[in-house]
C-alpha positions as CSV (number, residue, x, y, z in Angstrom):
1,X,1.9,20.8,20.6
2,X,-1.5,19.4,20.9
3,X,-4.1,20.9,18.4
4,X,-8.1,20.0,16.7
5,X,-8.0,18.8,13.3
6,X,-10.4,17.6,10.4
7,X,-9.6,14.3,9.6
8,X,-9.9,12.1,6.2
9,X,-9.3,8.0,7.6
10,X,-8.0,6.6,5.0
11,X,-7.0,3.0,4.2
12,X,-3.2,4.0,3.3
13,X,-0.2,5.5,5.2
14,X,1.0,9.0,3.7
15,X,4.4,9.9,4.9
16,X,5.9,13.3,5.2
17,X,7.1,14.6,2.2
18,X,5.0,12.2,0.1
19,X,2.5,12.9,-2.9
20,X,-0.7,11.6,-2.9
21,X,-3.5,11.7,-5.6
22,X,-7.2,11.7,-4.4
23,X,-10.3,11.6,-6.2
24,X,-12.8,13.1,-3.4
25,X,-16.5,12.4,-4.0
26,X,-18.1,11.7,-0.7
27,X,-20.0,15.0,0.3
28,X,-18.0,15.4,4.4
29,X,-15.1,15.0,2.0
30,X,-15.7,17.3,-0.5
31,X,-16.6,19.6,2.5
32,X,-13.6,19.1,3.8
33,X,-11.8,19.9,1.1
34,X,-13.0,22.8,0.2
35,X,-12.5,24.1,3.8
36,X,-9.0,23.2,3.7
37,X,-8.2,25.2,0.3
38,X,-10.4,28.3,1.3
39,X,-8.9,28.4,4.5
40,X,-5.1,27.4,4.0
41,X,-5.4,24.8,6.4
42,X,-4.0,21.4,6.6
43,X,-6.0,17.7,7.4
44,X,-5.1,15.0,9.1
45,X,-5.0,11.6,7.5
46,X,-5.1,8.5,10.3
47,X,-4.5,5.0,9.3
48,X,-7.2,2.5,8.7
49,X,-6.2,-0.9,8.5
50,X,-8.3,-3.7,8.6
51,X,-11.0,-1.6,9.0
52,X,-9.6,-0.7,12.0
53,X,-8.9,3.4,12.4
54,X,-5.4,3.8,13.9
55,X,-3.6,6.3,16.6
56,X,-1.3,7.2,13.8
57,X,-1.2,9.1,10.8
58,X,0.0,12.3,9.1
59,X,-0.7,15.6,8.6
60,X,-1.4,16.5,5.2
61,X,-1.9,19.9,2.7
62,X,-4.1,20.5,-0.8
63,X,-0.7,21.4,-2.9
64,X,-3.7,21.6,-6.3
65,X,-7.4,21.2,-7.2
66,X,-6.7,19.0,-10.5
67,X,-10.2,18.7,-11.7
68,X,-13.1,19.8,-10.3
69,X,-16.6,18.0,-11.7
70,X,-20.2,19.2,-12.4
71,X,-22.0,17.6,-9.7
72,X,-18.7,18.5,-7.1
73,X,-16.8,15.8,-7.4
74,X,-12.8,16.5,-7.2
75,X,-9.0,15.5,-8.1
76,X,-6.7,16.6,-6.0
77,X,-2.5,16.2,-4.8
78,X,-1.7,16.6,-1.4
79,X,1.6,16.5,0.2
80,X,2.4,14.8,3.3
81,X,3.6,17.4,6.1
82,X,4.5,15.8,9.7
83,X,3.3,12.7,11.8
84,X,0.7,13.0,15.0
85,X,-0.7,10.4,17.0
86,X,-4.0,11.0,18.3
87,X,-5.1,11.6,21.3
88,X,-9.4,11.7,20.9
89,X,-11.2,10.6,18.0
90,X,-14.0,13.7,17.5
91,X,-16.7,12.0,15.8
92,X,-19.4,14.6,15.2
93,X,-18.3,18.1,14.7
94,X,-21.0,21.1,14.9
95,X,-22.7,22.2,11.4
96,X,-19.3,19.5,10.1
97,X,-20.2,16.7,7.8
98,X,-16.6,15.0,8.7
99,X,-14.8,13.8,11.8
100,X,-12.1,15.6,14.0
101,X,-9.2,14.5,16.2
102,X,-6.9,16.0,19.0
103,X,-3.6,15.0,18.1
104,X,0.0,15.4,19.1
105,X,2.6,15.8,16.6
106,X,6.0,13.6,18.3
107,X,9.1,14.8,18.1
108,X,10.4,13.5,14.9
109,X,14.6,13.6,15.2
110,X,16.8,13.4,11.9
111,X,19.8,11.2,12.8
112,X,20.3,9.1,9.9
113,X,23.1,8.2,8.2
114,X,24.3,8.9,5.0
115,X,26.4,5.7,4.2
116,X,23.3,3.2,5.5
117,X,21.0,5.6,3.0
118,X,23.5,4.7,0.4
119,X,23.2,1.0,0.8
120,X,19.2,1.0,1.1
121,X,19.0,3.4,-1.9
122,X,21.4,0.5,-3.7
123,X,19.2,-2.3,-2.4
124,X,16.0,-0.5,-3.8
125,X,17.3,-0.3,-6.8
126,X,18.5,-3.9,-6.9
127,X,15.0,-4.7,-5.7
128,X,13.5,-2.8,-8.7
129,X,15.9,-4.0,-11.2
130,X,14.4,-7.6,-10.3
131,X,11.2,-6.6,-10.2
132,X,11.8,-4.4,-13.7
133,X,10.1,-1.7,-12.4
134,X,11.1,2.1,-12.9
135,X,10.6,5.0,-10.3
136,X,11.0,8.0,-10.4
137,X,11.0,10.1,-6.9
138,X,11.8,13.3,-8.7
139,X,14.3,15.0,-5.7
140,X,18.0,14.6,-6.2
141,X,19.4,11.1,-4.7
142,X,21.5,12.5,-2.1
143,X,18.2,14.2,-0.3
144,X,16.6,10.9,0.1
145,X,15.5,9.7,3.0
146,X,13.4,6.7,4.8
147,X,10.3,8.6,4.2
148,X,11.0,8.9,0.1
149,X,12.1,5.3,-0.2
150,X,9.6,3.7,2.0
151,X,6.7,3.8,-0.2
152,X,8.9,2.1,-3.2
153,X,10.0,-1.0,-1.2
154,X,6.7,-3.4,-1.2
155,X,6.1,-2.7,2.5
156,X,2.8,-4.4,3.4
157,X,0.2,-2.2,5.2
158,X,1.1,-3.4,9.0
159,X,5.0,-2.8,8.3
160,X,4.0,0.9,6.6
161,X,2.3,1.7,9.9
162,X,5.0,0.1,12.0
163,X,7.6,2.4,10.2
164,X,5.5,6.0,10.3
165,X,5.2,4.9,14.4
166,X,9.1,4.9,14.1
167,X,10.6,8.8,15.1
168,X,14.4,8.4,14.4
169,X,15.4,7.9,11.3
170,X,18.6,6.1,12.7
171,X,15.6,3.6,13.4
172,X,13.7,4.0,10.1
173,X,16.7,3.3,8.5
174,X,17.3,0.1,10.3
175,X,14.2,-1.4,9.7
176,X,14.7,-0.6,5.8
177,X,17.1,-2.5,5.9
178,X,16.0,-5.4,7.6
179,X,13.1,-5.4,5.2
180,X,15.5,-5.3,1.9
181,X,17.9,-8.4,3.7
182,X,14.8,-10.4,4.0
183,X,12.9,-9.8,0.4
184,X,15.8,-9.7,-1.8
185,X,17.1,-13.0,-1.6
186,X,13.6,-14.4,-1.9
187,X,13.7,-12.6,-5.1
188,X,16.7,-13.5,-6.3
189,X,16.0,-17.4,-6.1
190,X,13.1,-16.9,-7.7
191,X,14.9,-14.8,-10.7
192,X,17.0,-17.9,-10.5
193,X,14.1,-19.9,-10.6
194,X,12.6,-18.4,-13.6
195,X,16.1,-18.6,-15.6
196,X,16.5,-22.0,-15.1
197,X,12.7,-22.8,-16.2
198,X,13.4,-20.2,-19.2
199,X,16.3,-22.6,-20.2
200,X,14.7,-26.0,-20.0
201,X,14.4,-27.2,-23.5
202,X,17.1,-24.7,-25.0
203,X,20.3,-25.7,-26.3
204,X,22.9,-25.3,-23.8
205,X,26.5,-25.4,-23.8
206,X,27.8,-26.8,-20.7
207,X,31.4,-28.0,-19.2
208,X,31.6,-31.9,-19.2
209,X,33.3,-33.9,-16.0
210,X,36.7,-34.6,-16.6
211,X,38.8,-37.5,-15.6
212,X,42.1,-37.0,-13.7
């Protein structure tokens, strides 16, 4: 399905499923906005990285108006609905302060597997648990998916990008895991590292060599 949207760039990747908190105080954007909540109707949030506006992004919905200020200013929480790529950047829009696009929304196929969720869900947690960090992603655990754990996972902008562009989640799956088999043991030899700088001074009990 090919369709015109309003668009928001924004320097972040939202993925579908995902909350995200705005504060909206540029005057297309509050336009925007507001059109969006008066009319029901969802905006599209491509990527900018680097300053660079990307052919990806997500589709996105107003799920509340948090505050709304004097002079117009807003807070709001949207909710990530389904990936599109674009096809043609609109710029200007008639009587439109903001942008538009004709997008795409690819096929986006679920064929993940429960068991290699399991062990990425494990290694987040692990990855957390040296990092002492809590999250909370507020859905039962066996409803995760790529898409909920992504965000948690200290994926860098370019590797966010790279895995919304990926529409499997067999695949999304494998490159979570790719990503946790080559942070965590960075992590854990520096948690090593900072134990064993942690004990220098202290008094330490410790086996002595012995003789045969």
């Amino acid at each position: 399905m090919t369709n015109f949207i309003p668009i928001f760039p924004l320097a972040v990747i939202v993925y579908p499923g995902q909350q995200l908190n705005l504060h909206i105080f540029e005057p297309r954007y509050r336009q925007l906005i507001q059109e969006s909540v008066s009319k029901n109707k969802p905006f599209g949030i491509p990527a900018v990285i680097r300053n660079e506006l990307k052919d990806m992004g997500t589709l996105v919905e107003v799920t509340a108006i948090r505050q709304t200020y004097e002079d117009g200013k807003m807070d709001i929480s949207t909710r990530g609905l389904k990936v599109f790529r674009v096809l043609e950047f609109i710029k200007e829009i008639p009587d439109k302060l903001y942008s538009g696009a004709i997008v795409n929304y690819p096929d986006n196929i679920s064929d993940g597997k429960p068991v290699r969720m399991q062990k990425i869900i494990n290694g987040m947690k692990e990855l957390h648990h040296l990092l002492q960090v809590s999250k909370d992603l507020k859905k039962p655990e066996a409803e995760w998916n790529a898409y909920d754990i992504a965000p948690h996972l200290g994926l860098n902008q370019d590797e966010e990008l790279e895995l919304l562009s990926l529409l499997k989640e067999s695949q999304r799956q494998e490159y979570l895991t790719r990503h946790l088999k080559k942070v965590l043991p960075v992590l854990s030899k520096m948690e090593s590292l900072k134990e064993k700088i942690r004990m220098n001074g202290h008094f330490r009990s410790l086996d002595s060599f012995q003789f045969e």
